[in-house]
C-alpha positions in Angstrom: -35.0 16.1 -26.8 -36.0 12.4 -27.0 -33.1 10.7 -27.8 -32.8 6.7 -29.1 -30.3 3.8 -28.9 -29.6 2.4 -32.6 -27.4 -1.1 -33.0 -24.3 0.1 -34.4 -24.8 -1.0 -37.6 -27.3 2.1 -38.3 -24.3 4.3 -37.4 -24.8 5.7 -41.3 -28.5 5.7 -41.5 -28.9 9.0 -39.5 -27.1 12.0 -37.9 -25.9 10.0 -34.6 -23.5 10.0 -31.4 -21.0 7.4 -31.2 -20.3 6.7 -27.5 -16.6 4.9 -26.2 -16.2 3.6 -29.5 -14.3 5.2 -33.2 -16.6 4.9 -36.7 -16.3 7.2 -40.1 -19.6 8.6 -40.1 -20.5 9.7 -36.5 -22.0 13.3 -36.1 -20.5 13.4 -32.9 -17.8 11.3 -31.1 -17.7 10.6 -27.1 -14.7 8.6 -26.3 -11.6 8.0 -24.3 -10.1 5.5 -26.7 -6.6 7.1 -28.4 -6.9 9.3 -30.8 -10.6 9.5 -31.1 -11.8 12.9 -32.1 -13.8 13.6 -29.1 -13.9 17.5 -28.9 -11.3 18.6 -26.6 -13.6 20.9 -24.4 -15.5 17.1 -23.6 -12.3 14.9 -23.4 -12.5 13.1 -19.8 -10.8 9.6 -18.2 -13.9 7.8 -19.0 -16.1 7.9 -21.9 -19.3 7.9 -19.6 -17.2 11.3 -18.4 -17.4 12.7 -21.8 -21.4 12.2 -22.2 -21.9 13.6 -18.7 -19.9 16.8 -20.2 -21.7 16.8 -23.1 -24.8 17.6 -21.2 -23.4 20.5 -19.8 -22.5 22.0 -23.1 -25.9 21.8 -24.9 -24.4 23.7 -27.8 -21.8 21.5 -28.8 -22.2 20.5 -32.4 -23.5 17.0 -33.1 -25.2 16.9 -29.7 -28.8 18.0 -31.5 -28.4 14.3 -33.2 -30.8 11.7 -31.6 -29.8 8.8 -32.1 -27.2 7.6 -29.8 -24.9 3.9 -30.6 -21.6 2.2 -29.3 -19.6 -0.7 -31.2 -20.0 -3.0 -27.7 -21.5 -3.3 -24.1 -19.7 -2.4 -21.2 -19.8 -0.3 -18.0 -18.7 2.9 -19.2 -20.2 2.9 -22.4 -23.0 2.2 -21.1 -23.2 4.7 -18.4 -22.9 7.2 -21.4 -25.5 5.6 -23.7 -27.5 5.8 -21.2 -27.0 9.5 -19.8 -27.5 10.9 -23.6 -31.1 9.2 -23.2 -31.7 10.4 -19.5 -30.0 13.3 -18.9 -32.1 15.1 -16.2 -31.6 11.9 -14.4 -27.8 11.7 -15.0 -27.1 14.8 -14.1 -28.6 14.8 -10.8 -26.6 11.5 -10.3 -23.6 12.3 -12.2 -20.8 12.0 -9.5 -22.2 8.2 -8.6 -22.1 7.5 -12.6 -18.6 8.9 -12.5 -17.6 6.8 -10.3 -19.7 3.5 -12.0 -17.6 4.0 -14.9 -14.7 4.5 -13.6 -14.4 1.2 -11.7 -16.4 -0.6 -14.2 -13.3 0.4 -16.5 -10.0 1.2 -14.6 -11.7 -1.0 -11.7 -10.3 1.8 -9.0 -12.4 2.7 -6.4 -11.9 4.7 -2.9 -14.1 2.5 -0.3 -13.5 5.5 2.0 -15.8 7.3 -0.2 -19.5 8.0 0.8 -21.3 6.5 -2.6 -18.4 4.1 -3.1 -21.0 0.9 -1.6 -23.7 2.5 -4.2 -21.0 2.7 -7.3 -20.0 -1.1 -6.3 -23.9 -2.2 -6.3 -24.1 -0.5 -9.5 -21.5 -2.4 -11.5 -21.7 -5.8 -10.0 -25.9 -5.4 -11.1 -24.8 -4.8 -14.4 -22.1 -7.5 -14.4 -24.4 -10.3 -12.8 -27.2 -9.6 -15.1 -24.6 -9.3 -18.0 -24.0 -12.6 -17.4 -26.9 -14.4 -16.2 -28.7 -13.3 -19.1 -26.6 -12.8 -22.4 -22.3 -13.6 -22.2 -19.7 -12.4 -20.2 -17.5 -9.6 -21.7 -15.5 -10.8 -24.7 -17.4 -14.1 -24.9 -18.5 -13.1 -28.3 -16.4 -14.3 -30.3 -17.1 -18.0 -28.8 -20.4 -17.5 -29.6 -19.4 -16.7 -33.0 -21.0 -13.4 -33.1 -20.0 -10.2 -33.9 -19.6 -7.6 -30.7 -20.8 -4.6 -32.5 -23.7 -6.5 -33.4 -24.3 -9.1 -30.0 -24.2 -5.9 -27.7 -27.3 -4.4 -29.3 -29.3 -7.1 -27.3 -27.5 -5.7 -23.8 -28.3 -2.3 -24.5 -32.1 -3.3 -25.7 -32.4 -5.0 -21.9 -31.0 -2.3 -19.4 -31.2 0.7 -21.5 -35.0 0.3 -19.5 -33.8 -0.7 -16.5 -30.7 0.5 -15.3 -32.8 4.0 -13.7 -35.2 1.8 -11.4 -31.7 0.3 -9.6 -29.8 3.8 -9.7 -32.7 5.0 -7.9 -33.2 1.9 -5.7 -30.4 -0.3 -5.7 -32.1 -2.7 -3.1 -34.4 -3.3 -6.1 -31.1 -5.3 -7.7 -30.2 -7.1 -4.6 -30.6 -10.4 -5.7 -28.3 -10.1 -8.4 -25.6 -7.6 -7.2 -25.0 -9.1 -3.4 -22.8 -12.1 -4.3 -20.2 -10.1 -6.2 -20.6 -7.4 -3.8 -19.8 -9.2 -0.5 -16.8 -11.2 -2.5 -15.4 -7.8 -3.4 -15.7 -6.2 -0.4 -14.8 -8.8 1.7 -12.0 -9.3 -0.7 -10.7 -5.5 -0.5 -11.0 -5.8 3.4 -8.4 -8.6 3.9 -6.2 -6.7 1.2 -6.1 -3.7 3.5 -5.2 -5.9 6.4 -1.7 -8.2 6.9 0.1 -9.7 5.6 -0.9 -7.9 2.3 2.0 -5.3 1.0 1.9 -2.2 -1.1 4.7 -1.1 -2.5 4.8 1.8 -4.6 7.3 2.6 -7.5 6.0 6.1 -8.8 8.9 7.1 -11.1 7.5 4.4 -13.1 3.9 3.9 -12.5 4.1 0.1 -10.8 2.6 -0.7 -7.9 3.7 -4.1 -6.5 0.8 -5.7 -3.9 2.0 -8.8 -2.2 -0.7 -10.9 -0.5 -1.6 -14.8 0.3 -4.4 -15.4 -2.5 -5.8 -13.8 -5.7 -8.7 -11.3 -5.5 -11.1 -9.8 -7.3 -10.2 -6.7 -9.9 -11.6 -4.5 -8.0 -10.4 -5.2 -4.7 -7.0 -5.8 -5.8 -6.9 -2.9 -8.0 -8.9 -0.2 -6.0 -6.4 1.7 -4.1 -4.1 1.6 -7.1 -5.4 5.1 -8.4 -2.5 7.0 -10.0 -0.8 3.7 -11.0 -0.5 2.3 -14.3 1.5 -1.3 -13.9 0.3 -3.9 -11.5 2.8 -6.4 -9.8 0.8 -9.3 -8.2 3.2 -11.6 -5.6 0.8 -14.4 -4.5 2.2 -17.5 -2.1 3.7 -19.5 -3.7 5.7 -18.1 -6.2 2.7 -17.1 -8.5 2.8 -13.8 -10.1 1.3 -11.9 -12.6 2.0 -8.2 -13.9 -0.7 -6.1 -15.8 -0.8 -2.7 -17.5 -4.1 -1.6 -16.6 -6.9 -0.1 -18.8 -5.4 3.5 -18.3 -2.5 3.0 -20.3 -4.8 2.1 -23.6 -6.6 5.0 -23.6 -6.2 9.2 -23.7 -6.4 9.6 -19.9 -7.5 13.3 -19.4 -6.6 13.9 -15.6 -2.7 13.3 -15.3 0.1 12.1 -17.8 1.2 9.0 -17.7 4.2 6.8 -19.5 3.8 4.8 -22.6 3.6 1.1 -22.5 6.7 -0.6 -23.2 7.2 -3.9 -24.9 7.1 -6.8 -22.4 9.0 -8.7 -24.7 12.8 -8.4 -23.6 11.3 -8.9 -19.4 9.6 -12.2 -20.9 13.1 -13.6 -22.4 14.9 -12.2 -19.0 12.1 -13.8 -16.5 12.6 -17.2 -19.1 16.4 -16.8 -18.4 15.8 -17.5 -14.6 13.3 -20.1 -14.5 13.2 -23.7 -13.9 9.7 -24.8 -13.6 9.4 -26.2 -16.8 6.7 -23.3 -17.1 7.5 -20.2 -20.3 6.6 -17.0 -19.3 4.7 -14.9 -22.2 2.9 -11.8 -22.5 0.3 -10.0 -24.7 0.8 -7.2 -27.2 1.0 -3.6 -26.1 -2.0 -2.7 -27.9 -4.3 -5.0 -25.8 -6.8 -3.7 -23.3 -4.7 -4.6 -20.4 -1.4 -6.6 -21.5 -1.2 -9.9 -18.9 2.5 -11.2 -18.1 2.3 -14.3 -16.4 3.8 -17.9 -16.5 1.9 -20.3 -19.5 -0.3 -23.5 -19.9 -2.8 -23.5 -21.6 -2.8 -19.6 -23.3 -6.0 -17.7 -21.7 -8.5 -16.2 -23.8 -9.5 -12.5 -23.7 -12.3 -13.7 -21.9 -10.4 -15.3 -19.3 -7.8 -12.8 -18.9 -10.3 -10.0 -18.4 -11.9 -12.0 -15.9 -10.9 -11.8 -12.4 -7.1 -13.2 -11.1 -9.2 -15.4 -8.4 -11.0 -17.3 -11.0 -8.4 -18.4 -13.1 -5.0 -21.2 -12.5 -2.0 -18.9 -11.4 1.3 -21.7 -11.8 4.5 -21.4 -9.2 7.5 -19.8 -10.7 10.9 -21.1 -9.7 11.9 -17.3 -9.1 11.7 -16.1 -5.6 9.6 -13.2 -5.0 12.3 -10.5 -4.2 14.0 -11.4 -7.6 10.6 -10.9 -9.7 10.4 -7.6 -8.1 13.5 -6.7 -8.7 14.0 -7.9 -12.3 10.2 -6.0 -12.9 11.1 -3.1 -11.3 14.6 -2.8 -13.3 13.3 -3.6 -16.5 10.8 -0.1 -16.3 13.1 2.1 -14.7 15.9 1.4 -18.0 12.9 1.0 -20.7 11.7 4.8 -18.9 14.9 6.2 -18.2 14.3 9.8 -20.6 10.8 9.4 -21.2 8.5 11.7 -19.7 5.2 11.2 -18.5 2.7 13.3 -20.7 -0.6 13.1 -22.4 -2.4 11.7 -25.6 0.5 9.5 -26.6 -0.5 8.3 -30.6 0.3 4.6 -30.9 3.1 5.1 -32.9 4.2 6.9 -30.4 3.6 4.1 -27.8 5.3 1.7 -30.2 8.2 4.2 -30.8 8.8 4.4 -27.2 8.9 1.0 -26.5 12.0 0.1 -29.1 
């Protein structure tokens, strides 16, 4: 079967797959987002997950469609756009496009793994190029463009492409190296001291203390199996996420709703003196940022990576932060079980 990428506003115009995205009309949907209806017997952590299955289940109904869209670029749903249009190819790569869309979403990634170097070419290929030769993710909107119909360009450009640097990532060099030695020499100091792990697993947070800010995915790589990120920089500079994993229907382990950040913003604005406000972002955001306040980030910014963007000194010491983080999840989780497909009112209920 010759299947076709159409922009997503052709969703309607013929029976087609909708890849990591949610639209009325879709013959058959693949992705991870809550509560899409992506069949259960295909459900997976990433969407790309869900194509790759997909192929192994030629009789699933919908799959005979064709055409193939997704409402915006970005690593995973691209890795499944693309495996619905290639699928000989992705299935003899399939554990290397696992692991692409994995840390191009959750940014995890095992650098003891054998085809962890490959998976990191991979995504900082896509990302340099992303950038170089159309906007960084979420810069839409400042372009004044709509995402559903801006990404169609992306997708027209390394829908051809991508194959040539699976195959032969050297052919890519030029674009992926710079990212690529900043990660991984990023993710080597992280492993070395004075960088700290600690681990809180009763309620998902992992709390890494280290001198400087890193790259995602150094700093969040070995945080597999972790939903909440504590960042303790020098300096008194913080920052706590909820990662990506706690937006979505993860399909390999439960996990805890997100709780409002709201009532840890007014208890961190109770103990400081900087002059600085502590704030936070919705629970419904890709990945919620707490951190002290100038000038408010946009999406763009906060999705980009903790080293490229001004982190200000809090008046509260380190071991406080910890401690007033790591007190606020254990009451806000105290009777909540972990468990799977949470519904947003769910995740909302939870949090009051």
């Amino acid at each position: 079967m010759n299947r076709f990428f159409v922009p997503f506003a052709q969703l309607r115009q013929q029976p087609t797959i909708l890849v990591d995205s949610v639209g009325n009309g879709a013959t058959l949907t693949l992705a991870h987002w809550r509560g899409a209806p992506t069949p259960p017997a295909l459900r997976d952590d990433t969407s790309a997950g869900s194509a790759l299955r997909a192929l192994h289940h030629a009789a699933t109904p919908g799959l005979e469609a064709q055409a193939v869209t997704a409402n915006h670029f970005d690593i995973d749903g691209f890795i499944g756009v693309w495996a619905l249009l290639h699928p000989e190819l992705a299935l003899q790569q399939e554990v290397l496009l696992r692991l692409v869309a994995k840390l191009g979403d959750f940014r995890e990634i095992d650098f003891a793994n054998p085809l962890a170097d490959a998976a990191l070419q991979l995504v900082c290929w896509l990302n340099a190029e992303e950038k170089a030769r159309f906007y960084e993710p979420f810069g839409a909107p400042a372009r004044r463009r709509r995402e559903d119909e801006a990404s169609a360009d992306k997708f027209a450009w390394f829908l051809p492409r991508f194959a040539e640097v699976l195959q032969n990532p050297e052919t890519g060099r030029a674009a992926w190296q710079p990212e690529y030695e900043r990660v991984t020499h990023a993710a080597a100091l992280l492993q070395q001291p004075p960088t700290q792990r600690r681990h809180y697993p009763a309620i998902g947070l992992v709390v890494v203390a280290t001198p400087a800010p890193a790259p995602y995915y150094a700093l969040f790589g070995p945080t597999v199996g972790f939903d909440i990120v504590l960042s303790l920089y020098e300096g008194n500079r913080y920052e706590l996420e909820y990662k990506y994993t706690t937006w979505i229907d993860l399909e390999s382990r439960p996990t805890l709703p997100r709780l409002a950040l709201g009532p840890l913003v007014a208890r961190l604005n109770e103990l400081e003196t900087s002059g600085q406000a502590w704030d936070t972002d919705g629970i419904t955001d890709t990945g919620p940022l707490l951190r002290l306040t100038g000038r408010k980030l946009s999406k763009a910014e906060r999705y980009a990576d903790p080293d490229g963007r001004l982190i200000y000194a809090s008046s509260i010491d380190p071991e406080v932060m910890e401690h007033e983080v790591a007190a606020f999840f254990r009451a806000g989780y105290a009777g909540i079980k972990p468990r799977k497909y949470w519904s947003w009112a769910e995740v909302k209920a939870a949090g009051q």
